[in-house]
DRENSEPA-823019 format. One record per residue (C-alpha): residue number from 1; x, y negated, z negated. Coordinates in steps of 0.5 Angstrom, whole numbers. Example, Ala and Ser with C-alpha at 12.3 -4.5 7.8 and 13.67 -1.06 7.14 Angstrom:
num = 1	east = 25	north = 9	up = -16
num = 2	east = 27	north = 2	up = -14
//
This chain:
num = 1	east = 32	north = -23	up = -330
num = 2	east = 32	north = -30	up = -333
num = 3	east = 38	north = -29	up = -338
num = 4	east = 43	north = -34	up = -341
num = 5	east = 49	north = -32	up = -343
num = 6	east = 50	north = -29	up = -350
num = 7	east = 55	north = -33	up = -354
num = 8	east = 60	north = -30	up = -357
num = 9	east = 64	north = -31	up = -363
num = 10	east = 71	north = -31	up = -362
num = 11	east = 75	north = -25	up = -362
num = 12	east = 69	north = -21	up = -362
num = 13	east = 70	north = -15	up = -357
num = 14	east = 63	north = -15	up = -352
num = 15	east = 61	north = -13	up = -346
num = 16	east = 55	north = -17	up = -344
num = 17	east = 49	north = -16	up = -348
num = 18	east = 52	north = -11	up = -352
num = 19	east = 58	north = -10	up = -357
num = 20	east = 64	north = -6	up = -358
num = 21	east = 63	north = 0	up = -362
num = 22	east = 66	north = 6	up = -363
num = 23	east = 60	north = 9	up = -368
num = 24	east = 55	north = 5	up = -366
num = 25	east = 50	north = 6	up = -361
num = 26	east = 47	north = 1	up = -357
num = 27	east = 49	north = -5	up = -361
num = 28	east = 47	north = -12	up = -357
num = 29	east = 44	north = -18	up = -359
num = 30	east = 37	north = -18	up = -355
num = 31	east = 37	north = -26	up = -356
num = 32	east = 39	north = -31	up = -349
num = 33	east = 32	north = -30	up = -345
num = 34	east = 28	north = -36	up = -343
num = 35	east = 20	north = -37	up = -345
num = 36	east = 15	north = -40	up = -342
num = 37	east = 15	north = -48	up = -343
num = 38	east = 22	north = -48	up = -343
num = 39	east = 27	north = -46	up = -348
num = 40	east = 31	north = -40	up = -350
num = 41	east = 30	north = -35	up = -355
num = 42	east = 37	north = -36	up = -359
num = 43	east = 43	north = -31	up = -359
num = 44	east = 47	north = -29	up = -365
num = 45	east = 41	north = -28	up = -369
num = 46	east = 37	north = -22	up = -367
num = 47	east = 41	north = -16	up = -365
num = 48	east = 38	north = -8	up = -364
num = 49	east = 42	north = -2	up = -365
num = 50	east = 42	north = 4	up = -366
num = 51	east = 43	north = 9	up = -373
num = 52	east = 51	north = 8	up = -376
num = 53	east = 52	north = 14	up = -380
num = 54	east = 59	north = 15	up = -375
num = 55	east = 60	north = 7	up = -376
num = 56	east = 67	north = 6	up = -376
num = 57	east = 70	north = 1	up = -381
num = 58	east = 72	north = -3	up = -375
num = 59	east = 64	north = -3	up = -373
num = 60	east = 62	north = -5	up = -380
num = 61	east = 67	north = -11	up = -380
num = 62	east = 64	north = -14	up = -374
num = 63	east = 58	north = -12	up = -377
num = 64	east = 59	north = -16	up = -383
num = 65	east = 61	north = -21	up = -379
num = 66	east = 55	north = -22	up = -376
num = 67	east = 51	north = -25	up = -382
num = 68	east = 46	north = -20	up = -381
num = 69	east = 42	north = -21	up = -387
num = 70	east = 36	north = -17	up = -386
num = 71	east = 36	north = -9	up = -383
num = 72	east = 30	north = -6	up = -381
num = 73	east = 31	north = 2	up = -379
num = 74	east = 24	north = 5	up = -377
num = 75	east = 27	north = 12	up = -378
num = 76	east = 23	north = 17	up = -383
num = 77	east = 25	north = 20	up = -389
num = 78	east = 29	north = 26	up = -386
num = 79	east = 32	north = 22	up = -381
num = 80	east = 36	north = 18	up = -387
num = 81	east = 37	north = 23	up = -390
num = 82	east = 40	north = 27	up = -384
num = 83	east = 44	north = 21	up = -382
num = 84	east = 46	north = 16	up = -388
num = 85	east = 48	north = 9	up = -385
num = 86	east = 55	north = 7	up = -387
num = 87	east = 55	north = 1	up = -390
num = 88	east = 61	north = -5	up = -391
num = 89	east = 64	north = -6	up = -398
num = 90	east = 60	north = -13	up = -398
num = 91	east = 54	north = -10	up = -395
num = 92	east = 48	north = -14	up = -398
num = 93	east = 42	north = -14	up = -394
num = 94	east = 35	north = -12	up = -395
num = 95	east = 34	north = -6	up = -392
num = 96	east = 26	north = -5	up = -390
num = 97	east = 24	north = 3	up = -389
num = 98	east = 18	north = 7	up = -389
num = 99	east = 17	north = 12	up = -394
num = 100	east = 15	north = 18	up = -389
num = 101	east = 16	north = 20	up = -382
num = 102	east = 15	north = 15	up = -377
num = 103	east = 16	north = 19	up = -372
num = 104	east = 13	north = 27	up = -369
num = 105	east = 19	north = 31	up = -368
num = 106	east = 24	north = 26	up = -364
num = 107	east = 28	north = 28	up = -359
num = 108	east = 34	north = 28	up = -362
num = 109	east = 31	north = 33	up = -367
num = 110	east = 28	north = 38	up = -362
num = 111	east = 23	north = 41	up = -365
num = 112	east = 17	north = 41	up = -360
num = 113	east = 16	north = 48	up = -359
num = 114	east = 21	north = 53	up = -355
num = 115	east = 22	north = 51	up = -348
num = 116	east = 26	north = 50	up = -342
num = 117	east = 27	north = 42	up = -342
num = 118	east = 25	north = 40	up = -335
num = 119	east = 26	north = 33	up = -333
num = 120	east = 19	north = 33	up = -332
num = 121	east = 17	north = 36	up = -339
num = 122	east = 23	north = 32	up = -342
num = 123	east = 18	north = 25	up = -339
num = 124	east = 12	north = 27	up = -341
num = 125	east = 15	north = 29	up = -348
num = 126	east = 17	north = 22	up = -349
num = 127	east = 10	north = 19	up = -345
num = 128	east = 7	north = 22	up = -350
num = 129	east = 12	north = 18	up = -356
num = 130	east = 9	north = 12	up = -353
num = 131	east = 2	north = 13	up = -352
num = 132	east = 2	north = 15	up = -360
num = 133	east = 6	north = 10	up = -362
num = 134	east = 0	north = 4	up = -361
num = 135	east = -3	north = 8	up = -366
num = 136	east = 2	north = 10	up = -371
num = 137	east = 0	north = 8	up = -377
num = 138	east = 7	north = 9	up = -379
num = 139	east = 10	north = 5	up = -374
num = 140	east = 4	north = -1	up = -374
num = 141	east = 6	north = -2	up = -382
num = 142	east = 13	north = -2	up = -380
num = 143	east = 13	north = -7	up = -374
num = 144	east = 8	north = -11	up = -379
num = 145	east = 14	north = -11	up = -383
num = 146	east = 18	north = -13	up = -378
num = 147	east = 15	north = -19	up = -376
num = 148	east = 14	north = -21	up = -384
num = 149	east = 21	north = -21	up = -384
num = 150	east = 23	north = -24	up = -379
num = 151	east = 18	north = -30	up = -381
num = 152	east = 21	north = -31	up = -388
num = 153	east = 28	north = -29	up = -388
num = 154	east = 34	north = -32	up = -386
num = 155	east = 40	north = -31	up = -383
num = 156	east = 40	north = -25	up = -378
num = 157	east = 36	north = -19	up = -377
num = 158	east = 38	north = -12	up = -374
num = 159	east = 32	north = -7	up = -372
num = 160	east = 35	north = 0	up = -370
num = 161	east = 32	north = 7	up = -370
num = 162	east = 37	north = 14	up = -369
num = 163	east = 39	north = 12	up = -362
num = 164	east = 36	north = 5	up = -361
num = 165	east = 32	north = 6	up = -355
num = 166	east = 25	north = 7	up = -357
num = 167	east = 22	north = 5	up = -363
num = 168	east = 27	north = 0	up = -363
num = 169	east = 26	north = -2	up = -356
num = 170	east = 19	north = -4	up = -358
num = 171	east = 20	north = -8	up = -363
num = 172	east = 24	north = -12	up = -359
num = 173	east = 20	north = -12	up = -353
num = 174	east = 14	north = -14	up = -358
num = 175	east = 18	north = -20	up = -361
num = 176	east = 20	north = -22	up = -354
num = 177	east = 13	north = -23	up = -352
num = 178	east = 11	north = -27	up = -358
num = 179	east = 16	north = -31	up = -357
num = 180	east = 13	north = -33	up = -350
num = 181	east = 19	north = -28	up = -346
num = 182	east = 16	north = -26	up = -339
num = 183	east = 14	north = -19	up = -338
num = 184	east = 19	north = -17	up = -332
num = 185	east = 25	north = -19	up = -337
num = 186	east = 22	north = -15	up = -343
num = 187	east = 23	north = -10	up = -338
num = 188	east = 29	north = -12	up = -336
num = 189	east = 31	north = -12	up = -344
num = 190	east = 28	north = -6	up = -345
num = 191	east = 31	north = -2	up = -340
num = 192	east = 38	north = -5	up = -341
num = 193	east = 39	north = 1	up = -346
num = 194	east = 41	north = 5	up = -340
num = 195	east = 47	north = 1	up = -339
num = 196	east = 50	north = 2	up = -345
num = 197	east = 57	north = 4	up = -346
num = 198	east = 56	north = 8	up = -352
num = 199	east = 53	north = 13	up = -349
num = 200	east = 58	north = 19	up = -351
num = 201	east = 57	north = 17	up = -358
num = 202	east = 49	north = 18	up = -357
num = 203	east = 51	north = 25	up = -354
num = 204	east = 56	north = 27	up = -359
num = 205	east = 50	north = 26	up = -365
num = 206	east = 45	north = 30	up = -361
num = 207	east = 45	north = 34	up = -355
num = 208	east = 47	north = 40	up = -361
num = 209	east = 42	north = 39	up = -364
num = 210	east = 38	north = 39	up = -358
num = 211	east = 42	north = 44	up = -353
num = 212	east = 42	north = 49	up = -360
num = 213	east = 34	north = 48	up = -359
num = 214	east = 32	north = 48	up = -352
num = 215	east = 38	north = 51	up = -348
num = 216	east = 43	north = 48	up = -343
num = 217	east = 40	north = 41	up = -341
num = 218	east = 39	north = 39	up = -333
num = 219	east = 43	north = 31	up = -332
num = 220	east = 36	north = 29	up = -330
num = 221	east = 32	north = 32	up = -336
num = 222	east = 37	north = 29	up = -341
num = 223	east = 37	north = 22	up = -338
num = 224	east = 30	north = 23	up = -339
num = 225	east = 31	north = 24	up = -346
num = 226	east = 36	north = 20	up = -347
num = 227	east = 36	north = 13	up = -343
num = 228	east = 29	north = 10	up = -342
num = 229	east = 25	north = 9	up = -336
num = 230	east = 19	north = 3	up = -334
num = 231	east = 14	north = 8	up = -335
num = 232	east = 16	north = 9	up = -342
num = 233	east = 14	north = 1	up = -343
num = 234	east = 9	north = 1	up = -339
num = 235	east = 5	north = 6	up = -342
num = 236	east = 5	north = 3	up = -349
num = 237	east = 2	north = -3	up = -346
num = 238	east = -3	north = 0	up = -343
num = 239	east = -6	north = 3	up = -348
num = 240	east = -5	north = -4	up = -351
num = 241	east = -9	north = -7	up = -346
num = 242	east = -14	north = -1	up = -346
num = 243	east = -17	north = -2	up = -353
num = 244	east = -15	north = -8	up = -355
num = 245	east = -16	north = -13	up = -349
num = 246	east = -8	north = -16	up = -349
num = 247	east = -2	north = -15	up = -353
num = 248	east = -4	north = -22	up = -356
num = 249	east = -10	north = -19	up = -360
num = 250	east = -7	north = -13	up = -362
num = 251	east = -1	north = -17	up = -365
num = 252	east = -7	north = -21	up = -368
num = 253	east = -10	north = -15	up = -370
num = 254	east = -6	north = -10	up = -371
num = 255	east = 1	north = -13	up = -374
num = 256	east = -1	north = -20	up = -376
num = 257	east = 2	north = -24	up = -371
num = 258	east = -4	north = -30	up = -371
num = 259	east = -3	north = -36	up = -367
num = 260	east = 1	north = -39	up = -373
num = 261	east = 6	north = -34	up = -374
num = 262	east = 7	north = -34	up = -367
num = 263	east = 9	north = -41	up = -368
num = 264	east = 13	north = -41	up = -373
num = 265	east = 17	north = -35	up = -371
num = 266	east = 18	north = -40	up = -364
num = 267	east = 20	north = -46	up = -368
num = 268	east = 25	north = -40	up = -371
num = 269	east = 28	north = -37	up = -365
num = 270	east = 27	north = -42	up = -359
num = 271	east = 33	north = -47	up = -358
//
């Protein structure tokens, strides 16, 4: 993986990428890789998480002290209302949200039928959110906000969903890739989130929910709904590559994403 260091603000608990948190899941800056023709994408500016309804009030200090000045939860409706974000008492961001469900019964939720969940169910459960998600119109008009937000707004920029692993690692994987990152560390970023040291906080907000559905839930299915796996990035870009030629022209067509766009998002996020 071709990654610089991120930098870190003094006094700021991190253990690499990610942050300390202890309400928070998967809270990391997704800056720090190198693009193509030399450069890196910027730390400190562009960080991924995910939901903060349990946010203690130490993780919404080192949130605001993050200047982060636009959030952009691709969660539903139900999901908001079942898991309201906490906020810092100076929280002044604009928050970007989709009027209706983004996604079709989430993992965390259950739902998708009464079934044991095996490893192999719980893969191809989560393969399908990926093929679906190219064609999600919920999801192409919040990642075209996305990327509108990220091209008009100043300061910092958090994307999250419920756990921080899906949604939200596409849309930083689409981001990274527009900035001219290669595949393999779009990969390596994606699957970062199997490394983060908050898992215990993910489990406590919904294996309940989970186990209350499907029963007791074998380590290897559970990571397979939980964690990340390549194969999960990997579909998602095939089925892109299939309708659409390449990533760059589903940007183009899909989300807005023209040559000049990108060259401003460049301009914006590569030092």
């Amino acid at each position: 993986m071709i990654r610089e260091t991120p930098s870190q603000a003094p006094n700021t608990p991190r253990t690499g990428s990610f942050y300390v948190t202890q309400g928070i899941h998967n809270l990391r800056d997704y800056g720090g890789y190198r693009v193509a023709g030399g450069g890196q994408v910027r730390s400190g500016v562009l960080f991924r998480s995910g939901q903060h309804m349990e946010a203690s009030d130490n993780d919404l200090a080192l949130l605001d002290s993050l200047d982060i000045r636009t959030v952009i939860d691709l969660r539903g409706v139900s999901e908001r209302d079942g898991f309201p974000c906490r906020r810092h008492p100076s929280f002044a961001a604009q928050v970007i949200a989709y009027d209706g469900e983004t996604s079709n019964s989430p993992p965390h939720e259950g739902g998708g039928g009464q079934v044991v969940m095996t490893p192999e169910r719980a893969r191809e459960r989560m393969l399908a959110v990926y093929t679906r998600m190219p064609v999600n119109p919920a999801m192409i008009d919040m990642f075209t906000r996305y990327f509108n937000a990220l091209d008009e707004n100043d300061g910092g920029s958090l994307v999250h969903c419920f756990a921080g692993k899906d949604r939200t690692g596409i849309a930083a994987a689409l981001l990274l890739h527009t900035l001219g990152v290669h595949h393999d560390d779009i990969v390596d970023e994606f699957l970062l989130t199997n490394a983060a040291p908050t898992r215990e906080i993910l489990e406590r907000q919904s294996l309940p929910r989970m186990e209350a559905h499907y029963g007791a839930i074998e380590p290897e299915a559970l990571h397979n709904l939980m964690g990340v796996l390549p194969e999960y990035i990997d579909t998602y870009f095939a089925e892109i590559t299939r309708d659409h030629g390449s990533m760059d022209a589903y940007l183009a067509a899909r989300l807005g994403v023209d040559e000049a766009r990108k060259e401003r998002l460049r301009d914006r996020f590569v030092a």
